[in-house]
N, C-alpha and C positions, 0 to 999 in steps of 0.2 A: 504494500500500500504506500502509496506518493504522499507524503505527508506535507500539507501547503499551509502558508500565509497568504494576503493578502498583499504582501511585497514581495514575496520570493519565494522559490519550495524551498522547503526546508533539507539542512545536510542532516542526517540521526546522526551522524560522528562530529557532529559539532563544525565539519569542517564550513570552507565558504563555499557560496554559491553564484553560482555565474547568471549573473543577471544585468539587464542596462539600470545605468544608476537613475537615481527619483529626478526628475525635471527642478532647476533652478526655484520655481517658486513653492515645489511640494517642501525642498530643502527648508527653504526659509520660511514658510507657515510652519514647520515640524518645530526649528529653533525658536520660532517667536509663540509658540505654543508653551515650551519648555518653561521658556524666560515666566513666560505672564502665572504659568504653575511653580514656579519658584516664588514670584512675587508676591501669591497666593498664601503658601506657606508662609513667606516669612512676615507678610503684613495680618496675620490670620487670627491675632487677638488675643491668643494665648499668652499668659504671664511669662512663659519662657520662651517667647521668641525670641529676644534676645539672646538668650543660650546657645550653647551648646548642642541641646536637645534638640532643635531640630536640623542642622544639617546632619547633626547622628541619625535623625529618624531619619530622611530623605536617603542616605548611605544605606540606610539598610535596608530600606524596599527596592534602592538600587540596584544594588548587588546581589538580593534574594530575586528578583527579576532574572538575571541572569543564570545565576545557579537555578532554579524553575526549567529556563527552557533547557539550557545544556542537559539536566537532571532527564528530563520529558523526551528528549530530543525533537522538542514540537515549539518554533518561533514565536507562535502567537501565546503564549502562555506566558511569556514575560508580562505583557499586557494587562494579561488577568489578576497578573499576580500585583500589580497597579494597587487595582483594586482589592486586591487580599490583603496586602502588605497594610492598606488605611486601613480596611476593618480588626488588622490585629494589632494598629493601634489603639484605636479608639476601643478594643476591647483590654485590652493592658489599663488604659485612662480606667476606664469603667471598675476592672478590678483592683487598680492601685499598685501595678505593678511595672517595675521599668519597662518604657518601651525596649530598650536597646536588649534587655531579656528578655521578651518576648519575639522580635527579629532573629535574635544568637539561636533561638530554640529551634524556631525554622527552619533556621538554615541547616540546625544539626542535622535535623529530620530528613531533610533535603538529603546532606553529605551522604549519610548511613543508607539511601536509596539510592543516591547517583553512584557510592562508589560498589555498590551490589552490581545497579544494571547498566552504569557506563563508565565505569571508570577512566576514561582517556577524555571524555567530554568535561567529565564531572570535576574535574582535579584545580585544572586550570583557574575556573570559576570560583572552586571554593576557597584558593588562596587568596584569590585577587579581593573575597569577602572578608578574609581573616584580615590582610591586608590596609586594607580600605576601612572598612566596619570596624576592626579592631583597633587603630588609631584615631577614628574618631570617638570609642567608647570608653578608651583611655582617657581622652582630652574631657570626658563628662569629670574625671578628679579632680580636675585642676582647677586653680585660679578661674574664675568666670570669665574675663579678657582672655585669658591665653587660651582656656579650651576653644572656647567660638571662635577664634584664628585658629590652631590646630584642624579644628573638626573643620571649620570653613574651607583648608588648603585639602583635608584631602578629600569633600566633596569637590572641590573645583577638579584636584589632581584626577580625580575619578571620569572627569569629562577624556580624558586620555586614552583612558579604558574603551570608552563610548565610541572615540574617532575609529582607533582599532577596530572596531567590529564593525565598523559604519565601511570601513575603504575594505575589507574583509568579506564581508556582507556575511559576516558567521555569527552564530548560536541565538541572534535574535535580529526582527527585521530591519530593515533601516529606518521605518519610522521610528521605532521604539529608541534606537542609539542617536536621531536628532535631536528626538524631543531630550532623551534623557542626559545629552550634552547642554543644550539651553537651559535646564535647568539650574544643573549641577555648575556650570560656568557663573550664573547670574544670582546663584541662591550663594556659594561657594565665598565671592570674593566680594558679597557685599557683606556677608558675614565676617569677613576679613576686614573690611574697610571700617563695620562697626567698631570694629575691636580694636581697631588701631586707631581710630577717634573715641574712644571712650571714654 
């Protein structure tokens, strides 16, 4: 069975797929989509936006995104996972428990299935989680100024990640690495600019 998205069929080995790249203006509604869901988050009313906490939360549906499809071998399930990734926040708020443990969980769940039924997919993703998520969940310790510049560089640094699979066109589609470059770019280093005016 041809397992498809709606930008690309998908590779089950994670690898890339050969496809013509998205047209000039799909590029730039994807990023200007990103940005306006970044701006979203961070003007979003909660007492900690300032913090930390949320370009940690943004890291980690970012990167559970991706460990999702690599896990799946199925692109459009980053997407979904959009949407899973808020509902287990908002269910963490509800129970009173860190979001960034709630995410960590996740992804274990994820790990302990991708490395069963894909392990060459599955590996890549879950460092780049440890990686990524894992310095910004440190950065929840620290000083309030320093974490939301920590946390803020390596959501931005995470847009890197994003390009890669974008000029790749691997483990998830190229909408999903636009938008989640605009985001991570514009949530990332205005959280940085907080903190460095603070």
């Amino acid at each position: 069975m041809n397992r498809t998205d709606h930008a690309a069929p998908a590779a089950t080995d994670g690898a890339a797929v050969t496809t013509a790249p998205p047209s000039i203006p799909f590029i730039v509604l994807a990023l200007v989509i990103g940005v306006v869901s970044g701006f979203g988050l961070l003007f979003s009313g909660y007492p900690e936006a300032l913090g930390a906490t949320v370009p940690t939360t943004a890291l980690g549906i970012a990167t559970l995104c991706y460990l999702a499809a690599a896990v799946t071998g199925l692109r459009w399930v980053a997407w979904l996972v959009v949407a899973v990734g808020t509902l287990l926040v908002f269910g963490a708020e509800l129970l009173d428990l860190p979001r960034w443990a709630v995410l960590a969980t996740a992804g274990l769940v994820l790990l302990v299935i991708g490395l069963i039924a894909r392990p060459r997919a599955t590996t890549p993703q879950a460092l780049a989680m440890l990686g990524f998520f894992g310095v910004a969940v440190v950065a929840l310790a620290l000083d309030p100024r320093l974490g939301l510049a920590i946390a803020g560089l390596a959501l931005a640094a995470h847009a890197g990640w994003d390009v890669v699979h974008y000029r790749r066109n691997a483990v998830v589609g190229r909408s999903l690495a636009l938008w989640c470059m605009g985001l991570d770019l514009f949530l990332g280093l205005v959280c940085v600019g907080i903190a460095l005016a603070g």
